[in-house]
Biopython code that builds the backbone (N, CA, C, O; Angstrom):
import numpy as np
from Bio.PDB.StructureBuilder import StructureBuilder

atoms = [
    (1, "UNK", "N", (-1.119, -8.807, 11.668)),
    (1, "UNK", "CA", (0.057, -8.016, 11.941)),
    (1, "UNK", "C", (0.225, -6.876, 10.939)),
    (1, "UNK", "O", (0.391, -5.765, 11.444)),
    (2, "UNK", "N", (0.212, -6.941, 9.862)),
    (2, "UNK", "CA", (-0.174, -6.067, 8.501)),
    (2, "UNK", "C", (-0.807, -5.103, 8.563)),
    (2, "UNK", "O", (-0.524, -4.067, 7.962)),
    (3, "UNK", "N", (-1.672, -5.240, 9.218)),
    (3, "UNK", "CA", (-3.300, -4.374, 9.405)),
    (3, "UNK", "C", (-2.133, -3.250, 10.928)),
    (3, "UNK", "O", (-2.230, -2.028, 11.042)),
    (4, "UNK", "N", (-1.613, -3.747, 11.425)),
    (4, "UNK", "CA", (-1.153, -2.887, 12.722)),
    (4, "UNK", "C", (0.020, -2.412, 12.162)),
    (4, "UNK", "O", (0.739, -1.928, 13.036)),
    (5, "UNK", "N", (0.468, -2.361, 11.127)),
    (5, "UNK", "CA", (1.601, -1.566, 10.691)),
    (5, "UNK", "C", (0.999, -0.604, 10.226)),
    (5, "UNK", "O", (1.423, 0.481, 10.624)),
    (6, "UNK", "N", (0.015, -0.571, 9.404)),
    (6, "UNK", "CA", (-0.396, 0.311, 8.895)),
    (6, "UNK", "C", (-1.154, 1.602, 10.190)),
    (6, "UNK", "O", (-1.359, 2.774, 9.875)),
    (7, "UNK", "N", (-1.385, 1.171, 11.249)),
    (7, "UNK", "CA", (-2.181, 1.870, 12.416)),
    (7, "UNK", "C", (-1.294, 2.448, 13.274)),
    (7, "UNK", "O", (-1.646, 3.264, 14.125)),
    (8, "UNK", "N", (0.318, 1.932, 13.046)),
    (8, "UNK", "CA", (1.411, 2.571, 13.630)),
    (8, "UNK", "C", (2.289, 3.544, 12.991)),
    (8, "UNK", "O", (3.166, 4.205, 13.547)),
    (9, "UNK", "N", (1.941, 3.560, 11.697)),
    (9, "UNK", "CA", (2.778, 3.891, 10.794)),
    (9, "UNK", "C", (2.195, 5.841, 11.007)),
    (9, "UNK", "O", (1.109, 6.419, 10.981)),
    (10, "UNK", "N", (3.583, 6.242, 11.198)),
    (10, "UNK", "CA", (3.701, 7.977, 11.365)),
    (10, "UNK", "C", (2.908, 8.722, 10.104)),
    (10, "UNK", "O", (2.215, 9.739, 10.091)),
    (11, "UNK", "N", (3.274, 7.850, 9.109)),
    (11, "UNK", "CA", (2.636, 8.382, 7.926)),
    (11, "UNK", "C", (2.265, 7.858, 6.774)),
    (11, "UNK", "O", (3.308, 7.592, 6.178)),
    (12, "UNK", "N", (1.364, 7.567, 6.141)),
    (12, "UNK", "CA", (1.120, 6.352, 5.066)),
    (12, "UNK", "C", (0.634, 7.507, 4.047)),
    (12, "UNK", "O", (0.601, 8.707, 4.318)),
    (13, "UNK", "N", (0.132, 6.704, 2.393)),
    (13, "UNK", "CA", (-0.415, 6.852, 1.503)),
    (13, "UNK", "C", (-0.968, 6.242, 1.266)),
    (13, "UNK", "O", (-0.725, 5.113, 1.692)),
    (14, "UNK", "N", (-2.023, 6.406, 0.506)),
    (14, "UNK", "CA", (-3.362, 5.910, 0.270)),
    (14, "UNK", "C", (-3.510, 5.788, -1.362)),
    (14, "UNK", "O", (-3.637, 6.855, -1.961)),
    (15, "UNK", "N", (-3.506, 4.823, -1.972)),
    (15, "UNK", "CA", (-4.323, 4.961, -3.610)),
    (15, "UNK", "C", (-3.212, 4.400, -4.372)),
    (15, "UNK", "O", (-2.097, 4.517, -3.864)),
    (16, "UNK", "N", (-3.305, 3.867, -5.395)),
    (16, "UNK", "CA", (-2.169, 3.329, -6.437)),
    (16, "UNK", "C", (-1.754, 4.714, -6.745)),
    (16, "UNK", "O", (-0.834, 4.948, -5.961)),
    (17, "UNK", "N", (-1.964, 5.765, -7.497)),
    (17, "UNK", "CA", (-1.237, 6.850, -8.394)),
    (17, "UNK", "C", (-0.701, 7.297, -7.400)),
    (17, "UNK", "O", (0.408, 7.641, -7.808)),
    (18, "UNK", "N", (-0.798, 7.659, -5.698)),
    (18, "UNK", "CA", (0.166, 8.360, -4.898)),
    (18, "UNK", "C", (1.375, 7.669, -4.428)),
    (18, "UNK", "O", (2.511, 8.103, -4.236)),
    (19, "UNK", "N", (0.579, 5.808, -4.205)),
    (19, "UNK", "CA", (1.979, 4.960, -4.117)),
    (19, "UNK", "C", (2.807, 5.165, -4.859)),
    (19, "UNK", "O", (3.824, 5.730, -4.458)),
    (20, "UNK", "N", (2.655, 4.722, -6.426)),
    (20, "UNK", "CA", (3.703, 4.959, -7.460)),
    (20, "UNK", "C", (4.419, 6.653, -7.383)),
    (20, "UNK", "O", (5.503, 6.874, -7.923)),
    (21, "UNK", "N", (3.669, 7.720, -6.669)),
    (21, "UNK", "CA", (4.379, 8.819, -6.611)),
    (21, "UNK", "C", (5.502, 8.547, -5.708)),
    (21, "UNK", "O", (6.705, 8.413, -5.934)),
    (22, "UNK", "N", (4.877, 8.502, -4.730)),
    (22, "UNK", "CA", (5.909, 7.983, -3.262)),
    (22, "UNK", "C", (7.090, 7.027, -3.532)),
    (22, "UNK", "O", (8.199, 7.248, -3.045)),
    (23, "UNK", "N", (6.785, 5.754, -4.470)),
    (23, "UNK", "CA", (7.744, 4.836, -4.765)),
    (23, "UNK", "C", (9.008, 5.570, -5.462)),
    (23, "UNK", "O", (10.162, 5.510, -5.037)),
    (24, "UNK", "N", (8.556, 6.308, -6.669)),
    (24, "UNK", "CA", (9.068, 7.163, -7.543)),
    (24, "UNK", "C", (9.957, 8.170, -6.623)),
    (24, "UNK", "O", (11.145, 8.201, -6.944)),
    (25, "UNK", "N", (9.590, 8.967, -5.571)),
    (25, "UNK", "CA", (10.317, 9.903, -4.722)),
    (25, "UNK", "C", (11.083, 9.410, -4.022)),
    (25, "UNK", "O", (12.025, 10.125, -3.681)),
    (26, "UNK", "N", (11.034, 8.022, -3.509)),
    (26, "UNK", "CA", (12.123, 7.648, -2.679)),
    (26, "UNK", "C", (11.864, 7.684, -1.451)),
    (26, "UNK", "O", (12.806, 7.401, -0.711)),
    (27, "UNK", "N", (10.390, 8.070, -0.740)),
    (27, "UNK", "CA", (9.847, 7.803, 0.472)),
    (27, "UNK", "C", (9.515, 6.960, 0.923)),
    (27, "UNK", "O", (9.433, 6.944, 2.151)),
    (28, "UNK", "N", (9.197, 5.964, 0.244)),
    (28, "UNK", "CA", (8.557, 4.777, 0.747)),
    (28, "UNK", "C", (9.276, 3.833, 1.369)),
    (28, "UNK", "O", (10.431, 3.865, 0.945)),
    (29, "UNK", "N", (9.107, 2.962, 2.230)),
    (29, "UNK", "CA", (9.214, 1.919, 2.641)),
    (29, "UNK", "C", (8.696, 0.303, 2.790)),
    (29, "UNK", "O", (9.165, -0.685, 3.356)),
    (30, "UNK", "N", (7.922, 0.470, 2.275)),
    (30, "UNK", "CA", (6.871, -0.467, 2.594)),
    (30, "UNK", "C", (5.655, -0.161, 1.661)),
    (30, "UNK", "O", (5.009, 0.886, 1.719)),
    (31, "UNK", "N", (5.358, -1.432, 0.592)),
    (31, "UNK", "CA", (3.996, -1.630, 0.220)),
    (31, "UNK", "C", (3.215, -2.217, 0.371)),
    (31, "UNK", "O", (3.596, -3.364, 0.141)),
    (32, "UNK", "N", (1.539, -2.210, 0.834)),
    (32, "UNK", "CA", (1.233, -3.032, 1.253)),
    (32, "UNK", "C", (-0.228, -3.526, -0.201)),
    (32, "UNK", "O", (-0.423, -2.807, -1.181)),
    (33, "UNK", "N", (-0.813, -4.507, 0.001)),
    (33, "UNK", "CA", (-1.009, -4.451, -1.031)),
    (33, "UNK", "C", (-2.608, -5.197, -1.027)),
    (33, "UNK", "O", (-2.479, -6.335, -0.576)),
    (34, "UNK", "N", (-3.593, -4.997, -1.272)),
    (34, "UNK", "CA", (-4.776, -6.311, -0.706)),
    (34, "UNK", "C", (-4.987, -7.326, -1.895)),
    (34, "UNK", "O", (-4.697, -7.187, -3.083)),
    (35, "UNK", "N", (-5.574, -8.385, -1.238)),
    (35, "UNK", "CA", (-5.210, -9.629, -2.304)),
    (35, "UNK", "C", (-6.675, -10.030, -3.219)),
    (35, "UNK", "O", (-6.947, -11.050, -3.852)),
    (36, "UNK", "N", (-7.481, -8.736, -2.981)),
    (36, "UNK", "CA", (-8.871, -8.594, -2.944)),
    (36, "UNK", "C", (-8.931, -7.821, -4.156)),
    (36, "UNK", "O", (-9.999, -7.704, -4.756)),
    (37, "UNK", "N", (-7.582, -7.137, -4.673)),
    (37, "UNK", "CA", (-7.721, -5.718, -5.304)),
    (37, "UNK", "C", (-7.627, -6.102, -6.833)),
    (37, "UNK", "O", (-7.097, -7.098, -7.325)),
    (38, "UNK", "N", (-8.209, -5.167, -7.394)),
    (38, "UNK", "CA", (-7.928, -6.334, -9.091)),
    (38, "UNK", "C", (-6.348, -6.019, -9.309)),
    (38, "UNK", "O", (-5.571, -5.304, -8.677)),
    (39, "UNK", "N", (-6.200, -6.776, -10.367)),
    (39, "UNK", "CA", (-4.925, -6.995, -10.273)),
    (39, "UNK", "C", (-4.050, -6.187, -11.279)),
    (39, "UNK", "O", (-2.820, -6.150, -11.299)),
    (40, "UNK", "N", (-5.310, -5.261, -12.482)),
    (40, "UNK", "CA", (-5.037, -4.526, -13.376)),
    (40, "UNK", "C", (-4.699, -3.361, -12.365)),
    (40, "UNK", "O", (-3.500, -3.141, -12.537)),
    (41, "UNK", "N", (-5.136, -2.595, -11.490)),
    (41, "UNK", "CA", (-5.025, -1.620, -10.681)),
    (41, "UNK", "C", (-3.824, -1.274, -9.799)),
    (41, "UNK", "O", (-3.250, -0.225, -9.508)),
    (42, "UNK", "N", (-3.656, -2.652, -9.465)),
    (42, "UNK", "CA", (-2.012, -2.819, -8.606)),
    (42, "UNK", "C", (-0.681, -3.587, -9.017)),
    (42, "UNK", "O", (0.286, -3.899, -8.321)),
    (43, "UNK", "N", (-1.022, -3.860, -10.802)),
    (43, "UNK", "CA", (0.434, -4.380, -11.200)),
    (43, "UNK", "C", (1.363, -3.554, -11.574)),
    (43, "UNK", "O", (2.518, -3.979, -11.544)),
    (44, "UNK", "N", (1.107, -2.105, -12.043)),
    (44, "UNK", "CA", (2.196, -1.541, -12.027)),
    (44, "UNK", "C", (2.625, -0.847, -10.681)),
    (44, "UNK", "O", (3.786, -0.496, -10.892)),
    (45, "UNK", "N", (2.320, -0.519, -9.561)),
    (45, "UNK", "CA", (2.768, -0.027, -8.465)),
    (45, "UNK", "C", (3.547, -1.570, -8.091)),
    (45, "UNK", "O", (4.638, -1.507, -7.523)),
    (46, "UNK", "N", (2.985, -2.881, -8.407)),
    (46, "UNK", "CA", (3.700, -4.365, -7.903)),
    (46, "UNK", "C", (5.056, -3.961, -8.555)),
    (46, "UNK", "O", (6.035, -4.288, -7.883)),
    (47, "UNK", "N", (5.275, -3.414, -9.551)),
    (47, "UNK", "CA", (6.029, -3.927, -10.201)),
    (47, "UNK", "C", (7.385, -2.633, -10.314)),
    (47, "UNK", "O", (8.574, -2.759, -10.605)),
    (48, "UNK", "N", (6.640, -1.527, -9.976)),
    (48, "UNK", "CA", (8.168, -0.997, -10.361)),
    (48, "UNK", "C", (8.583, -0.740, -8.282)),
    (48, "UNK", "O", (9.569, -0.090, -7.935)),
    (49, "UNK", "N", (7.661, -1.361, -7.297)),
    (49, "UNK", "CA", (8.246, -1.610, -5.910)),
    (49, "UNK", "C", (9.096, -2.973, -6.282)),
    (49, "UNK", "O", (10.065, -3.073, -5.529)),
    (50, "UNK", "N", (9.028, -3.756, -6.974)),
    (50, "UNK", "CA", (9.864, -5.112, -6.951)),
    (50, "UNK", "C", (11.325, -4.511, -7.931)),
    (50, "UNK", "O", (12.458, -4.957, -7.746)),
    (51, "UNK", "N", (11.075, -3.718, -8.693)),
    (51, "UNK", "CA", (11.995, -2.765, -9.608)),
    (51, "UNK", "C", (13.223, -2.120, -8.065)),
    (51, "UNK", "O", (14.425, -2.173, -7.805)),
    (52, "UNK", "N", (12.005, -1.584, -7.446)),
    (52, "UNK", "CA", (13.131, -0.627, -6.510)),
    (52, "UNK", "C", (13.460, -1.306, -4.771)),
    (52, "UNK", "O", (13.871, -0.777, -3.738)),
    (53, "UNK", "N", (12.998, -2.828, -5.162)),
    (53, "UNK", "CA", (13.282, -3.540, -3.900)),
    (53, "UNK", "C", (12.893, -2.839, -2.737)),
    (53, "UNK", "O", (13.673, -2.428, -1.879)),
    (54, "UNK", "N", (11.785, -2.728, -2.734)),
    (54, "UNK", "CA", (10.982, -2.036, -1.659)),
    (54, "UNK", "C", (9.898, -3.528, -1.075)),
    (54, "UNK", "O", (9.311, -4.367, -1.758)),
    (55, "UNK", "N", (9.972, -3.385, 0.267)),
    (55, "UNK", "CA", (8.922, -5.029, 0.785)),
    (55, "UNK", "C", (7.796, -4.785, 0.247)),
    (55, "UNK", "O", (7.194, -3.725, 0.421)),
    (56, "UNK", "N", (7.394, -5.705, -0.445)),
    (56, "UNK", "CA", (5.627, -6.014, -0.521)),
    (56, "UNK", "C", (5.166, -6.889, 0.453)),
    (56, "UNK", "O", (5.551, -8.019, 0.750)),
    (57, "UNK", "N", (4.128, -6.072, 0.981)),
    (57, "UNK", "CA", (3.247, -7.473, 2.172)),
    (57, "UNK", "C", (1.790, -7.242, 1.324)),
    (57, "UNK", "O", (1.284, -6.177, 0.972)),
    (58, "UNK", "N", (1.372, -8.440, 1.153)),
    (58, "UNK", "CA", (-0.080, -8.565, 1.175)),
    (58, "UNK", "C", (-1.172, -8.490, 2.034)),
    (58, "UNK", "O", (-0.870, -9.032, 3.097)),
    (59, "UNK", "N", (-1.824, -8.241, 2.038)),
    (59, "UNK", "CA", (-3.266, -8.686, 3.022)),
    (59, "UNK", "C", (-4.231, -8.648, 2.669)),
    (59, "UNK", "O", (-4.616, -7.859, 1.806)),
    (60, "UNK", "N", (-5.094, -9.707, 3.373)),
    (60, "UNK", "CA", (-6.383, -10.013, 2.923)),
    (60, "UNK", "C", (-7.286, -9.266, 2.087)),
    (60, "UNK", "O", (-7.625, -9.557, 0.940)),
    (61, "UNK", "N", (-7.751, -7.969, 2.985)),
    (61, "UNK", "CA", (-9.369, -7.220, 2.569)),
    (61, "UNK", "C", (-8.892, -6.068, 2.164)),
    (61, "UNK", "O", (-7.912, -5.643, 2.776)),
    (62, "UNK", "N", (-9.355, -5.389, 1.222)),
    (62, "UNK", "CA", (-9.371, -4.209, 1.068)),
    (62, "UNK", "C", (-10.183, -3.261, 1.534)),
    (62, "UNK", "O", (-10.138, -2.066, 1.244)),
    (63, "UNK", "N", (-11.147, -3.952, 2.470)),
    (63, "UNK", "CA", (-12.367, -3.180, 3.177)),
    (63, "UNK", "C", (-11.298, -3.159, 4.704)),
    (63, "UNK", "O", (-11.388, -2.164, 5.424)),
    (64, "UNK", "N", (-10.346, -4.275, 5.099)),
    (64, "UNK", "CA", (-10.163, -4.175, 6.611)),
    (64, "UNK", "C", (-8.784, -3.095, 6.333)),
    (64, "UNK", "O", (-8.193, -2.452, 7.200)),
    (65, "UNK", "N", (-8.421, -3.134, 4.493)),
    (65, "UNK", "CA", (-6.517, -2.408, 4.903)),
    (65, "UNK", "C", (-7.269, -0.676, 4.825)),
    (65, "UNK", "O", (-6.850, 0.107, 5.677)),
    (66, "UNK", "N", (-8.185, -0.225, 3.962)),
    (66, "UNK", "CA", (-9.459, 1.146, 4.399)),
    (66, "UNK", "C", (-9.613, 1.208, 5.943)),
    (66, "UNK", "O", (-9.559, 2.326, 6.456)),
    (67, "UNK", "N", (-9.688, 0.763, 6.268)),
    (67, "UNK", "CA", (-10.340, 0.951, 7.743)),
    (67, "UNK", "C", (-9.109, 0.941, 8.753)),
    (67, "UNK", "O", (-9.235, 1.497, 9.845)),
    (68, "UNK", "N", (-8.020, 0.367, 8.426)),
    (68, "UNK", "CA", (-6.769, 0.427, 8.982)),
    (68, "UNK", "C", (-6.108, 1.849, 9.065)),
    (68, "UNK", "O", (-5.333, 2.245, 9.935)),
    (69, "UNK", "N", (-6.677, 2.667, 7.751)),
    (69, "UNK", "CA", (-6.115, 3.721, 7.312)),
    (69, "UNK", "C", (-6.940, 4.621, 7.977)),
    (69, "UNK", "O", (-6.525, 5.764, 8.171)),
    (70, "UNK", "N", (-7.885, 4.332, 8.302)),
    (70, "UNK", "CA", (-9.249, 5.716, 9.078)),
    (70, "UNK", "C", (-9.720, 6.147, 7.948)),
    (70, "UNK", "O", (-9.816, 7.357, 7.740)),
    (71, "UNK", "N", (-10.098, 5.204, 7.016)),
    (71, "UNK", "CA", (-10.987, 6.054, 5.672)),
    (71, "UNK", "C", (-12.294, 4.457, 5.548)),
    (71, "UNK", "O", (-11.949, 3.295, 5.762)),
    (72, "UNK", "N", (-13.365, 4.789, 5.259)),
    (72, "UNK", "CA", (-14.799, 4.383, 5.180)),
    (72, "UNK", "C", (-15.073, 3.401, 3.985)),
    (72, "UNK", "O", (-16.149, 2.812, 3.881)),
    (73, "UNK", "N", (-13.926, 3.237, 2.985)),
    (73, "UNK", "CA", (-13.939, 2.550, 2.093)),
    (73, "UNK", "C", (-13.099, 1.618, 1.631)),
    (73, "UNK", "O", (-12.502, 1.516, 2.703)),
    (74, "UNK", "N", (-12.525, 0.819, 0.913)),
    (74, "UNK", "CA", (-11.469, -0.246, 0.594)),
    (74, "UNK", "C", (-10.279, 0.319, 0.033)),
    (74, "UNK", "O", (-10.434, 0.948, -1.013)),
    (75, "UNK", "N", (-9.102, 0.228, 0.516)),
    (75, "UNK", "CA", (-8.068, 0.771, -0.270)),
    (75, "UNK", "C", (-7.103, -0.816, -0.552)),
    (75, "UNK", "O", (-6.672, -1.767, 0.098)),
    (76, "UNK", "N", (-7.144, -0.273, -2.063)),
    (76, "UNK", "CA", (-6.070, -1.754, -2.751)),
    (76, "UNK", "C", (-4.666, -1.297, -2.475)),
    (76, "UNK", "O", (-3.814, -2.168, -2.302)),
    (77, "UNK", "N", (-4.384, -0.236, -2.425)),
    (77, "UNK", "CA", (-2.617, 0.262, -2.320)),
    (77, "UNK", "C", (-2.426, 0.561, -1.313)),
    (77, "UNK", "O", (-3.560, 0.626, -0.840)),
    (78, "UNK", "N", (-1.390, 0.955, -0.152)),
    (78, "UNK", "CA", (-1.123, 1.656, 0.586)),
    (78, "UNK", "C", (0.671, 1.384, 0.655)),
    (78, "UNK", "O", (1.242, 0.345, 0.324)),
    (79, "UNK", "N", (1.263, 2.553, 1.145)),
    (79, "UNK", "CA", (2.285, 2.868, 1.213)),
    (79, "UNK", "C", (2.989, 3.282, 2.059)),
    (79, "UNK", "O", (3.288, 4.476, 2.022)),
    (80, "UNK", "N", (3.623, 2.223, 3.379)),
    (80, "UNK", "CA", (3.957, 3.341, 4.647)),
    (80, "UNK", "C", (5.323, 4.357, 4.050)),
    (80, "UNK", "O", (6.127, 3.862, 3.260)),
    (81, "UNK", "N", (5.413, 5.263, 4.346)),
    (81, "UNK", "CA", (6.531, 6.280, 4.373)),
    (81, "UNK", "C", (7.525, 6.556, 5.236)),
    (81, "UNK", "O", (7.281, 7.149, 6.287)),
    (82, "UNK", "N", (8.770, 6.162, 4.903)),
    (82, "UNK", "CA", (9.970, 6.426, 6.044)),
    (82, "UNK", "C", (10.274, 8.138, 6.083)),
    (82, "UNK", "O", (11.122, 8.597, 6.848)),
]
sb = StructureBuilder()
sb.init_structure("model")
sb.init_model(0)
sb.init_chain("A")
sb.init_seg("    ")
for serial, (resi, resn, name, xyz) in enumerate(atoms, 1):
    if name == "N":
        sb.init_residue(resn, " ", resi, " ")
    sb.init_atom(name, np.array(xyz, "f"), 0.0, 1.0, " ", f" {name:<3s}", serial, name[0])
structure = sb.get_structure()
């Protein structure tokens, strides 16, 4: 179900440093997060979305939440945008 939010979503971000931009601006809605991703890479975007009570969903792969996005490689962050 995770994987199809991201394939519906009008507009997402891609990468920890643009999430934390997005989180920071007040666009975001939704983080999603892979459970694959190291954990040095995605604890501060974890942490200041739990700061600004924004949902975290997890999911599995970081090769299937990439490919969700239409990009060829693994993405550990993503960020849908309201």
């Amino acid at each position: 179900m995770s994987y199809e939010k991201v394939l519906q979503a009008a507009k997402i971000v891609i990468g920890t440093k643009q999430a934390v931009k997005a989180l920071k601006d007040g666009t975001a809605s939704e983080l999603m997060i892979a459970n694959d991703a190291e954990t040095r890479v995605t604890a501060s975007v974890v942490k200041l979305a739990q700061e600004l009570n924004i949902p975290i969903i997890y999911v599995d792969s970081m090769k299937k939440l990439g490919k969700a996005c239409g990009i060829e490689v693994g993405a550990s962050t993503v960020v849908i945008i309201s």
